[in-house]
N, C-alpha and C positions, 0 to 999 in steps of 0.2 A: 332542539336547543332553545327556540324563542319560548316553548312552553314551561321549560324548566327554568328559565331565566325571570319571567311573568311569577311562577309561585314563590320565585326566589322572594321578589322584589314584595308582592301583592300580600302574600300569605300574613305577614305581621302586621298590615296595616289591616286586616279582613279580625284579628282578635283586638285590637284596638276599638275600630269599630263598635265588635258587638260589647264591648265593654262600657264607652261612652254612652250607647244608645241605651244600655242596665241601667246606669249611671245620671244623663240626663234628661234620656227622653222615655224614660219609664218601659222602656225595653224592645220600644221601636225604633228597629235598624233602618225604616226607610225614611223616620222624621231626623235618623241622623244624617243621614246619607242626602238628604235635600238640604239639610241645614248648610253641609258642604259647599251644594250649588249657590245655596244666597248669599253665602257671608264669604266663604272663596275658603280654597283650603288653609294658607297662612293663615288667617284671623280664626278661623275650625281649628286649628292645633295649638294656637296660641290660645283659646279658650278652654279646650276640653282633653287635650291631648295628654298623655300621663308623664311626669317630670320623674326623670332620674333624682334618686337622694343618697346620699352617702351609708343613711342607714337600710336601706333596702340590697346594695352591692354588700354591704357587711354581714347582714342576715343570711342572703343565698350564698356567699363564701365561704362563711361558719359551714353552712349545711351541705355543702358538695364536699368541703374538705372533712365532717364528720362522718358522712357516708363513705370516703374512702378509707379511712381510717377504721371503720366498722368493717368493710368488705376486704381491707388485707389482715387485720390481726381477732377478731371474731373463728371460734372454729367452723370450720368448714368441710364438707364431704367434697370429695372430687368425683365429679362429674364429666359424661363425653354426650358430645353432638352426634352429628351425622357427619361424614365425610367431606367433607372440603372438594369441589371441584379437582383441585389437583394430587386429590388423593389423602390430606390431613385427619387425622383425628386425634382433636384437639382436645383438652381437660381444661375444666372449668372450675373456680370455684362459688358453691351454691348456698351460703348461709345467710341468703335473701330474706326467709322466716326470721332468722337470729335480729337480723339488724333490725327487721320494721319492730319487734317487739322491743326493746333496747329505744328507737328511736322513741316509739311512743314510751314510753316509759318512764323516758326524760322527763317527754312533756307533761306526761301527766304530774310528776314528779315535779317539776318545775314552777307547773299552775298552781298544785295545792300550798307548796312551802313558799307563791307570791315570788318566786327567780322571774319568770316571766309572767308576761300577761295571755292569761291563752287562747285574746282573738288578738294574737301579735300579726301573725300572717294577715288575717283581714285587714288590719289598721294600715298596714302598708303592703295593701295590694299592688295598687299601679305602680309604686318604684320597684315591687318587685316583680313583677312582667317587661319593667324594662332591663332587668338584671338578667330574667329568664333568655330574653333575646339578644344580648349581647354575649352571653354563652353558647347560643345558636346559633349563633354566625362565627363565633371564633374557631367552637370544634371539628364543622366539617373542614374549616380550613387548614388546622392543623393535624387535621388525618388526611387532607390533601397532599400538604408538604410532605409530612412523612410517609406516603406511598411512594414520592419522587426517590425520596433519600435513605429514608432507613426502613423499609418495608419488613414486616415479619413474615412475609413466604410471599416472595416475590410474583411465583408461578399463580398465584390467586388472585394476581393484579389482573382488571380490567380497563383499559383504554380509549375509549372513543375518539379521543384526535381533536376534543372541545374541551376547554377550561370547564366555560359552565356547566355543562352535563355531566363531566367530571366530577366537578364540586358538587351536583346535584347528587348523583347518583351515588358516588365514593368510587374508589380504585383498590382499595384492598378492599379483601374480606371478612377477616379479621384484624384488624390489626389491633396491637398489645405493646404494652410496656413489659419487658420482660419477659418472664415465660407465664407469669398469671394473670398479670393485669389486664384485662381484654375490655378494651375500648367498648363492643358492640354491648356485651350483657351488662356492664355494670351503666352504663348509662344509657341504655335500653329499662331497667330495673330500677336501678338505686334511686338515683337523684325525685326521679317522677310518679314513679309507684310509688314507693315509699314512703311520700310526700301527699299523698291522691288524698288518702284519709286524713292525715293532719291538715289539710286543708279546707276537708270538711269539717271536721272540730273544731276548726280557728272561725269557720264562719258561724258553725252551730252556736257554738261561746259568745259571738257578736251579735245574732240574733236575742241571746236572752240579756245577754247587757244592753243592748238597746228595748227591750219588751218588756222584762222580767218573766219571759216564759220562751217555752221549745215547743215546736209545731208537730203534730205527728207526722207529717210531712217529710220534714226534714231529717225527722228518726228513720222514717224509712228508706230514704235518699242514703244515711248513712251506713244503715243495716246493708241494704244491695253492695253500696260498693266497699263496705268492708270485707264481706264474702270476696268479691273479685279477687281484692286484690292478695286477704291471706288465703284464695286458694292458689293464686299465680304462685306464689311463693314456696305453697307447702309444692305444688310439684314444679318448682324452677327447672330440674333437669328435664321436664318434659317440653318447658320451652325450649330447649338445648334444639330441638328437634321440630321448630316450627318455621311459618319461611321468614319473619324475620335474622334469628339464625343461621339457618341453611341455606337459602338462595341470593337474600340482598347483600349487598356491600356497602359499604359503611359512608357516609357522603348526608349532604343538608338532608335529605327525606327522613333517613332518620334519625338523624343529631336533631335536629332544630325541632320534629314531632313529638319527640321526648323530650326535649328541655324547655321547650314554651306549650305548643300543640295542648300536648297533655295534660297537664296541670291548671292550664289556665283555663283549656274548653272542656274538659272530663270532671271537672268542680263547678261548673256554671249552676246544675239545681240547685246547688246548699249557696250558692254565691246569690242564686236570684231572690231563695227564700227566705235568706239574712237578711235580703231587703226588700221582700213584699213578701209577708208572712201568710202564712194558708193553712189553716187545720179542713183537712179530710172529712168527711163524717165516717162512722166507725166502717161501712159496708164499703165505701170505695178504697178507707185504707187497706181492708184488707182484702181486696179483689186487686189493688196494686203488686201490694205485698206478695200476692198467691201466686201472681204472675211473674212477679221477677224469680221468684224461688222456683217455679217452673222452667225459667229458660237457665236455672243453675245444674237443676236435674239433669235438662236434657244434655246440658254444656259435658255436662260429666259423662252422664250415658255413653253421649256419642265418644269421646274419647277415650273410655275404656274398654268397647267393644271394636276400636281400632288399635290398642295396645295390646288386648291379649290376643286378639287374632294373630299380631306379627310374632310375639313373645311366643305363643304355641304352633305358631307355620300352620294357623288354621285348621290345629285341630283342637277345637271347640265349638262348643253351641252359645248358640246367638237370639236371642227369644226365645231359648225352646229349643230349637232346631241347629242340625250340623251349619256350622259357617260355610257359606257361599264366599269362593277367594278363586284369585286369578294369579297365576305367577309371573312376574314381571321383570324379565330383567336389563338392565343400562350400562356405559359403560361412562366409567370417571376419565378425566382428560388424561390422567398417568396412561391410560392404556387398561384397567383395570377393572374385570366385570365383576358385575356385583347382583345380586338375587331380592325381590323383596315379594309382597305379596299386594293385592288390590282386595279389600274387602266389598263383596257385592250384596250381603244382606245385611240384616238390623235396621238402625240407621240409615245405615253407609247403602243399602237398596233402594231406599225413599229419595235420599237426592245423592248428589256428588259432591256434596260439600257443607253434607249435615254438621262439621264441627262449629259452621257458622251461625247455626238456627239457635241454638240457645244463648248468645252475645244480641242479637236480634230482639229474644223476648225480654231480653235482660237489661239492654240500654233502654229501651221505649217504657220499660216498668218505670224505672227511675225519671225519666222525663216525666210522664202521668203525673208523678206524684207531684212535681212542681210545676207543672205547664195549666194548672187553672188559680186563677189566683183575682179574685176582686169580682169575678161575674165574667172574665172574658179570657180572651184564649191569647198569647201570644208566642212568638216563635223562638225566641230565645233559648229558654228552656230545654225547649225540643232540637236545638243545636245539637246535641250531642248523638242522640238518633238518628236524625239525617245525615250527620257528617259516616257514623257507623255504617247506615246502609248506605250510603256510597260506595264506602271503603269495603265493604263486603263483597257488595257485587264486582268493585273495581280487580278487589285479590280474587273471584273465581275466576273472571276472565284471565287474567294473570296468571293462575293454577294451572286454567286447560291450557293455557297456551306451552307454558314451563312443562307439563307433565307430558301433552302430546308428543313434545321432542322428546323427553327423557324415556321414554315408554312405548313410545314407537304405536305398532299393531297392536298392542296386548291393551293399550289406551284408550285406542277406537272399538275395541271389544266391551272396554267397561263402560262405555259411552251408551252403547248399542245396548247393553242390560239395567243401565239405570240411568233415563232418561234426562230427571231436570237435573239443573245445577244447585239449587238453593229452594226453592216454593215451588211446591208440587202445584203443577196445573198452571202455574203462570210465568217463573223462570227455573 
């Protein structure tokens, strides 16, 4: 509880932070963080700390209430997850593709006929990081209240006997407005992805109105994470099936990591390079570039050799060769068993958690391209790498532990035939 209560509180002032330090000490967090100690923290926030504006709550309200707006009248396929603890399977709707294109569309639409300006977002950054978090602290709280009161499957509610870990964690697992409005995918998706890349075109756009020029750099920064994010999109329903979806429940971890987390620390390269500008020479841009498109390859690999394995009950080949598979099965709390399969070659042989190796090659590419800048190295940049492979390693341990319950014997078998978790030879 103290832990959960600690990132409650810490976690916004730790993107504050590295913002300030971008901002005034040229992207060193510890000349900000001493600055702290001399001047005392009031007189530090009173100087540096970012002010709510009228027009930056106006901005993010526009844009949450556009995104909704796109994601209920927008066509859409209907989609299903994975079963619900308590037995659910639930229908979603996925025209995630539809909206970002429509979104951007606007924009671009908007910059060239002069509607907006198209480093809007950059110009008012910090009132909108403080818009971002006062949305993060309101949503887990009202998917709090409303697991007390109006729960949409009640039997998916989880408990702990603590407010905070509560609020931390969530209590429903889905909860929804409705029958389609689902709390977790659309602001798991919309607001933040959606957003990922206008946000790096609001900085790109600010860089050359501040320059009169675009860094190759920052092209590539934007190339990587446009890829991410319209492939997240084009197979949203295969998010359906990932464990933010399937396992978590809905509470500050992930409201508050999508509505501020995301947006504010997954845009730090194109937010550092709009402000300390770097061109590449040609051989490191594209041994950057070679790299992030490599950990895109394997991103895909690995999860389409764990799709059509399940899709054909493992009868296919995998490299080459007949699929290696283990049959597994669990029971859901209704009482209800259920069959799946454990794939033990390809990939899926080399480690236990190959679908993380290519987000791995893929964040650290995009940091490269930003994290040399003037002759020297600094660590900002490379924010979003470290926070990933934490988060990576954080979710295997998380997986084995979730899977060995779920899986029982047939878990410690897959364990026993493919040894590491994530980096052969070291974890």
């Amino acid at each position: 509880m103290l832990g959960c209560g600690a990132i409650i509180a810490f976690c916004p002032l730790l993107v504050i932070v590295v913002q300030v330090a971008m901002i005034n000490f040229e992207g060193s967090i510890l000349d900000a963080l001493w600055a702290v100690v001399q001047m005392g923290p009031v007189e530090w926030a009173t100087r540096y700390a970012p002010r709510p504006t009228s027009m930056g709550f106006q901005i993010y309200g526009a844009w949450v209430a556009f995104q909704v707006l796109l994601y209920a009248f927008l066509p859409a396929p209907w989609s299903y997850g994975q079963r619900t603890p308590a037995g659910h399977l639930l229908g979603y709707r996925t025209n995630g593709l539809f909206a970002w294109f429509v979104s951007h569309a606007a924009y671009f639409a908007g910059s060239y006929y002069g509607w907006i300006d198209p480093a809007i977002i950059a110009k008012n950054w910090l009132p909108l990081i403080i818009a971002f978090n006062a949305y993060g602290y309101f949503l887990p709280l009202m998917a709090y209240v409303k697991a007390h009161w109006a729960p949409t499957h009640a039997e998916d509610r989880k408990f702990s006997g603590s407010i905070v870990y509560d609020y931390y964690w969530g209590v429903e697992f889905n909860p929804r407005i409705g029958e389609w409005f689902d709390f977790k995918l659309f602001h798991n998706g919309r607001p933040g992805i959606v957003a990922w890349t206008l946000i790096d075109l609001s900085f790109t756009a600010w860089q050359y109105q501040q320059n009169g020029f675009v860094t190759n750099s920052i092209i590539i920064v934007d190339i990587l994470h446009a890829i991410y994010v319209v492939d997240f999109f084009v197979n949203e329903d295969w998010y359906l099936r990932t464990i933010d979806i399937c396992h978590d429940h809905y509470g500050f971890y992930l409201a508050w990591g999508s509505m501020v987390w995301l947006p504010t620390m997954y845009t730090l390269q194109a937010q550092w390079l709009a402000r300390f500008p770097n061109s590449l020479s040609p051989l490191a841009a594209t041994i950057i570039l070679s790299v992030g498109l490599m950990g895109y390859v394997i991103f895909r690999s690995v999860n389409h050799q764990k799709d059509l394995a399940r899709r054909t009950r493992g009868d296919c080949t995998i490299w080459g060769r007949p699929a290696e598979v283990l049959t597994a099965r669990y029971t859901t709390s209704d009482g209800k068993q259920h069959q799946t399969i454990l794939l033990c070659s390809g990939w899926w042989g080399v480690v236990r958690h190959a679908n993380y190796l290519g987000d791995l090659f893929f964040s650290w590419a995009a940091c490269f391209a930003a994290g040399w800048t003037g002759g020297r190295w600094c660590v900002v940049p490379f924010t979003y790498g470290i926070f990933m492979t934490w988060l990576l390693v954080h979710r295997c341990v998380r997986d084995e532990i979730r899977c060995g319950e779920k899986y029982g014997s047939t878990w410690e078998e897959y364990c026993k035939r493919v040894r590491w978790r994530l980096v052969p030879g070291v974890f």
